[in-house]
Every structure is written in structure tokens, then in C-alpha cells.
C-alpha positions, 0 to 999 in steps of 0.5 A: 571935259574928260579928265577933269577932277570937278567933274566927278565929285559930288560937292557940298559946302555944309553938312548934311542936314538929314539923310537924303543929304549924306553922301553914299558910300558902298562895298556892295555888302556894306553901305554907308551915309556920310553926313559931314557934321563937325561938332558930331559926325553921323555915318549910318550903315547898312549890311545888305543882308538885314532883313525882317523875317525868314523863309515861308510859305507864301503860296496861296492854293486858292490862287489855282481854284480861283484862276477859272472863275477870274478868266471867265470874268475877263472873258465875259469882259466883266473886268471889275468883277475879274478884278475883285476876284482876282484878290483871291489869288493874292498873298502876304507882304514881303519882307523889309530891309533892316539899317545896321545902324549909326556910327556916331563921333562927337568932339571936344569943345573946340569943334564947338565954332568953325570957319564956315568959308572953309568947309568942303564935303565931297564924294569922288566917284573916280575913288569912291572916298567921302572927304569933309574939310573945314578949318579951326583957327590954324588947324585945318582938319580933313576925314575921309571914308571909303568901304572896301570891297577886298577887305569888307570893311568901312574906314575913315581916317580923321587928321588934324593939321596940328600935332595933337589937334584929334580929340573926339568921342565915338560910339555906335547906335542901332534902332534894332540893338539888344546889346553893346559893350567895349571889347579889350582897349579898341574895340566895340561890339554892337548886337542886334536882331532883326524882327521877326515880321516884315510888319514889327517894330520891335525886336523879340527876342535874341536866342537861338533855342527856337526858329523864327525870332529874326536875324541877328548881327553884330558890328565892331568898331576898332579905333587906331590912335597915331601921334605921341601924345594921342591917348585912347580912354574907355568911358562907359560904352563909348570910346574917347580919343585924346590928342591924337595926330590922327585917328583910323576907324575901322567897322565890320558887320556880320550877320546870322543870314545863311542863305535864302532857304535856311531860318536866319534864327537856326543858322550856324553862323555866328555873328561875332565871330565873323566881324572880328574875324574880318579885323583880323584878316586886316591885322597889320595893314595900314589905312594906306594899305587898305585904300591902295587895295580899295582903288586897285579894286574900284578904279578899274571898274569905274574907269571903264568908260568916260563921258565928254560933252562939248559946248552945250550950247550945241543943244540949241543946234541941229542934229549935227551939233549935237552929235559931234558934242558927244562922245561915250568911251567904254574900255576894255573889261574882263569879264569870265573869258571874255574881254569886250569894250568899244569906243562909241561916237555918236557921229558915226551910224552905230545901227545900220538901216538893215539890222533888226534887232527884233531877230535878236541878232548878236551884237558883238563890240566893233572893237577891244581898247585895252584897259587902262588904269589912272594912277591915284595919288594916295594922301600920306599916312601921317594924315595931312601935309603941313600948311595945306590949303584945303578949301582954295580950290573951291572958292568958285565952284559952287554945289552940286545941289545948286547946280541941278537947280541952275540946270533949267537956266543954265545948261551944264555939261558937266552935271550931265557927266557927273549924274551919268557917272553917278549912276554907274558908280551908285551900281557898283557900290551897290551890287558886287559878285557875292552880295545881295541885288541892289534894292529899291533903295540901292544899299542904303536905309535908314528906317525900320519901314523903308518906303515900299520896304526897300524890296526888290521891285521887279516890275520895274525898279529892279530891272531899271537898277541893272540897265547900265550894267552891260552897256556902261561896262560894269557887267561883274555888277549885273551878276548879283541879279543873276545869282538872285534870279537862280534863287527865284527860280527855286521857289518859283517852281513851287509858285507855279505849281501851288498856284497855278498847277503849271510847271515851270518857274514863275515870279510876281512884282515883288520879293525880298531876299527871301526870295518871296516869288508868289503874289503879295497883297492887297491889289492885283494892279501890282500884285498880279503880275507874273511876268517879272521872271521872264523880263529878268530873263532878258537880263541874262541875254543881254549879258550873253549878246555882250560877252559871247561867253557860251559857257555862261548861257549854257550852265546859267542863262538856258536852264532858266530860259527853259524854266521860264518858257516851260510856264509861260508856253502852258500859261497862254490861252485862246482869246478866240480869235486866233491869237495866244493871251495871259489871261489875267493880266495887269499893265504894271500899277495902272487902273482903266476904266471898264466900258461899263465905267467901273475902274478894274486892273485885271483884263487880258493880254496886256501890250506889256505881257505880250512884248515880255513874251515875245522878247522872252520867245526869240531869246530862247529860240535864238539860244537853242539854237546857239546851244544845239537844242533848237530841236527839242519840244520845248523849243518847238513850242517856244517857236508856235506860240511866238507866231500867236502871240497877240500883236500889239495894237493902235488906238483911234488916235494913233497911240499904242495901245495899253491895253486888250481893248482902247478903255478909258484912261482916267491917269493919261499921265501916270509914270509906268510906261509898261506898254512901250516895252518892246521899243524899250527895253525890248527890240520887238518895236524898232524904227527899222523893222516897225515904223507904224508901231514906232510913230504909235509910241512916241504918240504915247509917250508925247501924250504922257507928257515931261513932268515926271520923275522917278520911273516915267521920268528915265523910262521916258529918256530911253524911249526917246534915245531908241526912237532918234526923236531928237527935238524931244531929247533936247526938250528932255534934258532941258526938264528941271532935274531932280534931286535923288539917290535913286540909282535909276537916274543914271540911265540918260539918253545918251546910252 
């Protein structure tokens, strides 16, 4: 199935009825939602620098008054009372991510009825280009759209198959607009400010004469008309295309966002200015030109690796079967001034018996494959060839929608490819060199209150975002994640003194592009949780083991190891039993019940905290001595404290244990499997080097069960892959597959 066109697109054969349905597109900055409509076309847009609020102090200095008491609690085992306290600690909420706003078309009467046997909308991942067909009478009509990286713009170009058969109105809308005005004769401009507070709905004010108002931006929509009798008329705020041959639409967006430190409300950036500068820097280039950059761009990095699948009927086989249905191919990249890629068979043993990842022994590719670039066939600029035939091809496929539902019924190989490769592409449309990170809802957002603000989520969402990133060969991807880590660091330092009188850095499960690193509200089940900076760190190692890039690890990933580790060494406590603990702890978003039958979050030494550490530990060891600093206190400490560190235990059933002690579980089946972090994405548990520990979690995981979606569902199908547990990823693939634009759902056990 390599190569094949159907396989990488994402089809449907009716508009989108409402968001969830749009299909994405992304430059990493810009985001956008293609809906497919044909007597209205709706693109919402993001820009990943839209968000509610500014810089603050979020620290709380009751957190370090209150830190003795809710350790005595913990160690007196009054783990509710340890819970309640530890509300104290907590801080405000972070802030939202804000939708730019809708780029609206409507057209002339004849859209009013079409051929609904002829419409097509798809996503091609192998372009990254939305294309929306369908036919009026004799008049076939096709719009495509992509976002482009190089030029930081949205374009689409709408053609007609008759001379003259383009007419439409076009306008833009915000939830978040204070003003909007046609510019010149092509031109509008679209202002809005984002509000002051993460909580607001509304916007407050769209002056500069003092700090904290919120961000302000602007999007300008430019509309090229082509053909001899297309006309382009101003009516009102809107623009009106008469009689086109086709028509070009081009949207920037800027913001006031000067970086995480500076109030967005006193920044020296000018909105404005930059969009239209935007549009300048593409002044005399054609659509084509901008699509040819577009793939030049893209291309290479999504065709990187290919997934085949043979006969999937070789899933009701034995192992063998399987094996030699699978093959992963990732190609060579550049990446700094190293070059990796390998070619990957599943029938080959990939892990020797003898290697034991937990030593964190560098893993270096078997072997460089030399890039190589598809050539794209680029459509004509003058819009569509004459008597084209659009939907044929179509006519016995059916939509990717039905086909996830047919999955359970119908095992579809192809889907499988589709969804993998659907993953990596939803991550470089998300995360690009220079943007913000990938959010909790990648780029993309259409409300005012996004579900859990649309935040960066770093008990567990932000990572899951980025673990394709190396081993899918999309390595430029995974740097937004470090740049942001850097910014974390900064205001972690203040964190960690103010709250807890430690030095060092230090971030909890939530943050914003504020880079908001202390606890935020409500509960410690997910607010207390400090170890989101250490696990992110694994994320600079991981780049490191697969690029060997030693200029990277000593100017970017050890300066935050050794921040990292300076908190963490001095945050560890006796638990009078000879072992090191955190002490409070949390197991990510998962109540217990106390021996005294009260429901608490907050106890010590949590299975999680203790992999994170230990994981956390040998990368830096391992790093210093690479570096030559393998000598120095730091390290020194480093290396006693992993020797102490609490082993993770077993329960009376032979599961891994979640927590310091075997408490009751009153959500046996909840979807955070944080207690399995050293088998995945750790190495501390590995089939090789700790079977016992091994068996213990496939033990949990059974007993989680295979219902779930979103987090427990991918976590799940890592955990497996990692444990060779094939009888139970053959029943995993065989689960209904659920529909969702998550970038999460890339992560299959096939990596």
C-alpha cells in the first residue's frame, strides 16, 4: 500500500455540519478549519499567539508555610487531611487560548442548488491542501487551501470550470472584534483584542495607554480576481467577486505577543503593520509560487517515513503473520548537523535480549537512507483543465468517517496508515521551529472557553503531543517544546524559591504561553504536581539519543537537566525506611481511598514520581559524563539519590502498585495510567532487565480494561507495544476506533 493517493487523504462526500467536522489545516503559527460549505464556505483561523491575559505572578508563598504541615499529615498517614491542606498551596488558573476568527464566503444564487453525487472534500496529507469539489449544472468548481510555512499565510484559490462562473461575497468575523474596515480596493483589515482575563468573555478595551488590557491583533484578507470579466466590488465591509475565472484568497495575522515576559498591552508591536508587511513579502508571486514553496516545505518532512501494512487478515494469525505484514520506513533528515534515518521491519529483533535501556545506553540509527522528495504535480494557475472530471474517482470509495465505523466489522489496513500518518501530519501543522508548542487542542479553537482552556497540559497531553516527534522523524517538530521548556525554566526558578525555598526550576501540570510554572487551582489531584518539568526533560534526551548532536545537549539540554536536578536532589525526603520520596505526591488526576475510607489525592512517593526520577537521574548522569562534568557535586548528588530512590512495588494481586501503599481504587479503570511510566515512556521497566516489574504492569493495564479513549486509550497501545504483548495489540486494534482531531491519536503500537 505504499504510495497509494487514497491512502493519505481524509475524505468526505458532505460539508462539514460543525466544527469537529472541518478539516485542519496548520503552518504551525496559522491554523485553520475548512468546512466545505457550497452556498457558504466558513474557514475559522487560529494564530498560536492568541491568548487571554499576560505575564503575572502566580506564586503563592503560603505554598512554603504550608509545606510542613501537609508532609507531617502525609507521614502520620492522614491522607485526606494531607489533602485538604494541600489546597493551600495551590494558585490561580492559567490562561485561555483565544480563536482569531472566521473567514466567511458566500455565493451568488446559483450555489443555491447543486449535484450532491458530485461533491468531494478532502485533506491530503501528502500536500497538506484541503480540496472541496462538487458540480453546478455543467460547471465543475474546486477550492483549495493550504497555510504556508515560508510565506506565514492561508491561501485558497476558488476556480470554476466555465469562464465567468466565480461569483461570491467574502468577509471576515471575530467573537473577539473591535473594529473591521475594507483597505484600498482588495484589502480588509480585521482588529480585535483579546481579554484581559483567562475568565472574561468580553474585551475591555483597545488602547495601549495602560498595562494589562489584553493582546491585540489584526488579520487582513487580500482577494486577487482573474479572468476578463471578473469585477471586484466594495460593499460595506465586505467584498464582492463578480464573474471571475477564479479567485485567489490570501489571510495574515499578526499580534501585539512580544514574548512570554513582556505585557502584550505595552508591546512595540504593531499588529497592522506586520500582517501587511506579510502581504508585501509576497507581492508578485503567483498562488503557484506559494504552493511550490508550500510543498518544498512540507513535503519533505512528511515524506520522511511510510507505513505498509499487508493483508490484515494476518491479524487473526500468529505472530509471524503479523510481523511480516509490517513495515515502518523513516528516511533521512536533517536536523543541526546530524542526519539520521533507518529503515525499520518488524521482522528483524530490533532489541537485543542483552541491551537494557534502563542504563540509558545510546541509541544510535542502524543506518542513513538518503532522503527522497515525490515530485507533486502542481494544478495549473488558470484554475481547472477544461472538462475535467472531478468526483469519478470517488465513486467507490467511501468516507473516512464510515470507515472508522466499519473498522470493528471490517479490519482496514489502509485506515490504520491513514490515522499513523494523520498523527504526524496534525504535529507538523502544529508545531514548527519558532511557534508556540502544540496545545491541548493542537493549534486549532474555535471558542472563547476552549475545554480545559486549550493549555498546554503537561501532566500528560503536552508530552503525548511530541512522542512521535523523534521516533516518526519529525525531530524540527519537537523543538517548540524545547524552546518553551527554556521559558519554564525562567519562571520555574521563582516557583521553586517562592513556593517551596529550593533552588533550582520547577513546573506543575498546567501552563499557558505565559509560561505559568506554579500550581494552579482548585484540586491537588492535578494541581500538585511538580514533576512536569523533569518528564519534559526526558524529551531533550530522547532528541539527544537520536541526533547525537553534542552541541545541542551541552548548550540546551544539560543547563536544564542541572536546574532540573538541583530541585529535585534538595525536594526529596526520608520516608524512614531507608528510601528517598516527594513528599506530597500526586498520581495524575486519580483519587484513592485512605485506609480510613476517606477519599484523598495527596500521599508520598507515588509509583509516577519515582520513575520520572529515576528516568530523570540516569539521563543526567549519563549526560555529564558524555559532557566531562560527571565530577561535579551536582552529579555527585544526582548518583546517591537515584541509588535511594523508592523501587516501585506490587500489590496482593500482583499488579504494579500506584501508589506508597496498596489503597483502595474506587476508579479501577480510570484512563491516567501514570503508574506505568517507567515501562512507557521511561526505560527503568523493561522486559529484559525487570520481567517481574514487567508482568506487574501488563497486570494493570489488563485490569484497566479496553474501553477507553483520549489519554488511557494511546497510553495503553504504547504500553503494549513496549511489552511484546501481542495477543493483546491484536485485541487493541480490533477496539471501535474513535473519531477525533486530537494529535494523540497518532501514537499506535506500531512505533
Amino acid at each position: 500500500m505504499e504510495g497509494s493517493d487514497d491512502e493519505l487523504l481524509v475524505e468526505s462526500f458532505e460539508p462539514a455540519v460543525n466544527w469537529n467536522e472541518a478539516l485542519p489545516l496548520g503552518s504551525g503559527r496559522l491554523g485553520a478549519m475548512v468546512f466545505g460549505g457550497v452556498k457558504s464556505e466558513l474557514v475559522q483561523l487560529n494564530e498560536d499567539t492568541l491568548w487571554s491575559g499576560g505575564p503575572r505572578d502566580w506564586n503563592n508563598p503560603k505554598c512554603l508555610e504550608t509545606l510542613p504541615t501537609v508532609r507531617k499529615l502525609v507521614m502520620d498517614g492522614k491522607y485526606a487531611e494531607a489533602t485538604s491542606e494541600a489546597t493551600k498551596m495551590l494558585g490561580p488558573d492559567p490562561q485561555v487560548y483565544q480563536p482569531l476568527g472566521d473567514l466567511k464566503l458566500e455565493f451568488d444564487e446559483s450555489h443555491d442548488t447543486y449535484d450532491k453525487e458530485s461533491y468531494h472534500r478532502q485533506l491530503d496529507l501528502d500536500t497538506a491542501m484541503t480540496d472541496v469539489n462538487y458540480t453546478i449544472g455543467d460547471v465543475s468548481y474546486l477550492r483549495q487551501a493550504f497555510t504556508s510555512y515560508p510565506h506565514q499565510v492561508f491561501a485558497m484559490r476558488i476556480a470554476g470550470s466555465a469562464s465567468g462562473s466565480v461569483s461570491f461575497s467574502v468577509t471576515m468575523d471575530s467573537q473577539l472584534m473591535v473594529g473591521k474596515e475594507v483597505v484600498g480596493s482588495k484589502y480588509i483589515t480585521m482588529k480585535g483584542q483579546c481579554p484581559s482575563d483567562g475568565n472574561a468573555a468580553q474585551v475591555e478595551s483597545s488602547s495601549k495607554s495602560s498595562a494589562n488590557q489584553g493582546m491585540e491583533f489584526v488579520a487582513v484578507l487580500q482577494v486577487e480576481v482573474f479572468g476578463g470579466t471578473g469585477k471586484l466590488h466594495i460593499d460595506n465591509q465586505t467584498l464582492r467577486v463578480h464573474q471571475a475565472d477564479y479567485v485567489v484568497l490570501y489571510v495574515a495575522a499578526s499580534s501585539s505577543f512580544d514574548g512570554p515576559f513582556k505585557d502584550p498591552s505595552l508591546s512595540d508591536k504593531e499588529p497592522t503593520s506586520l500582517a501587511f508587511s506579510t502581504l508585501e513579502k509576497i507581492k508578485g508571486l503567483s498562488y503557484d509560487d506559494l504552493l511550490t514553496a508550500h510543498l518544498a516545505d512540507y513535503q519533505p518532512l512528511f515524506q520522511r517515513v511510510s507505513l505498509r501494512l499487508g493483508n490484515h487478515r494476518c491479524i487473526e494469525g500468529d505472530e509471524q503473520e503479523w510481523d511480516q505484514g509490517m513495515v515502518m520506513k523513516r528516511e533521512g533528515a536533517n536536523q543541526g548537523n546530524a542526519d539520521f534515518g533507518v529503515q525499520m521491519d518488524n521482522s528483524e529483533n530490533v532489541d537485543s535480549g542483552d541491551k537494557d535501556l534502563s542504563s540509558w545506553e545510546h541509541i544510535v540509527p542502524a543506518e542513513i537512507v538518503d532522503s527522497k522528495r515525490v515530485e507533486t504535480e502542481i494544478r495549473a494557475s488558470g484554475g481547472m483543465d477544461e472538462g475535467a472530471s472531478l468526483h469519478k474517482p470517488w465513486k467507490e470509495r467511501i468516507s473516512t468517517k464510515d470507515r472508522i465505523l466499519n473498522y470493528k466489522e471490517d479490519e482496514d489496513p489502509g485506515l490504520v496508515v491513514l490515522l499513523f500518518q494523520f498523527g504526524r501530519y496534525l504535529l507538523i501543522a502544529s508545531s514548527r521551529p519558532n511557534t508556540f508548542v502544540a496545545n491541548l487542542q493542537g493549534v486549532w479553537n474555535n471558542q472563547l472557553h476552549p475545554a480545559w482552556r486549550a493549555c498546554p497540559t503537561l501532566n500528560i497531553n503536552l508530552e503525548m503531543n511530541y512522542w512521535p516527534a523523534e521516533t516518526c522523524n519529525l525531530a524540527e517538530c519537537h523543538l517548540p517544546l524545547f524552546d518553551f521548556l527554556e521559558q519554564l525554566a525562567v519562571t520555574g526558578a521563582a516557583t521553586a524559591k517562592v513556593n517551596y525555598g529550593l533552588e533550582g526550576w520547577v513546573c506543575h501540570h498546567n501552563a499557558d504561553i505565559w509560561a505559568q510554572s506554579a500550581p494552579v487551582t482548585r484540586d491537588p489531584v492535578w494541581a500538585l504536581f511538580p514533576m512536569s518539568g523533569a518528564w519534559i526533560c526526558l524529551h531533550l534526551w530522547e532528541h539527544y539519543t537520536f541526533s547525537q548532536d553534542e552541541e545541542f545537549l551541552r548548550k540546551r539540554a544539560y543547563p536544564l537537566f542541572k536546574g532540573c536536578a538541583t530541585f529535585f536532589v534538595d525536594w526529596l525526603v526520608e520516608d524512614g525506611k531507608g528510601h528517598l520520596v516527594t513528599n506530597p505526591s500526586t498520581s495524575p488526576e486519580h483519587y484513592f481511598i485512605a485506609p480510613d475510607g476517606q477519599r484523598a489525592s495527596v500521599s508520598y512517593g507515588s509509583t509516577m514520581d519515582m520513575a520520572i526520577l529515576k528516568n530523570l537521574f540516569n539521563a543526567v548522569i549519563s549526560a555529564a559524563k558524555i559532557l566531562g562534568e560527571d565530577e561535579t557535586e551536582l552529579v555527585s548528588k544526582v548518583k546517591a539519590s537515584v541509588e535511594r530512590l523508592l523501587p516501585p512495588r506490587t500489590g496482593s494481586d500482583g499488579r504494579l502498585l500506584e501508589w506508597v501503599e496498596e489503597f483502595q481504587d474506587p476508579e479501577d479503570t480510570h484512563r491516567h495510567m501514570s503508574h506505568l511510566f517507567g515501562l512507557y515512556p521511561g526505560h527503568s521497566i523493561t522486559p529484559q532487565s525487570t520481567p517481574e516489574l514487567c508482568d506487574a504492569a501488563t497486570k494493570s493495564i489488563l485490569k484497566r480494561g479496553t474501553s477507553w479513549v483520549y489519554v488511557g486509550d494511546i497510553f495503553s497501545r504504547n504500553i503494549y507495544a513496549v511489552v511484546l504483548s501481542w495477543l493483546n495489540r491484536k485485541l487493541l486494534l480490533q477496539c471501535p476506533w474513535v473519531p477525533t482531531k486530537r494529535i494523540t491519536v497518532i501514537i499506535l503500537p506500531f512505533i
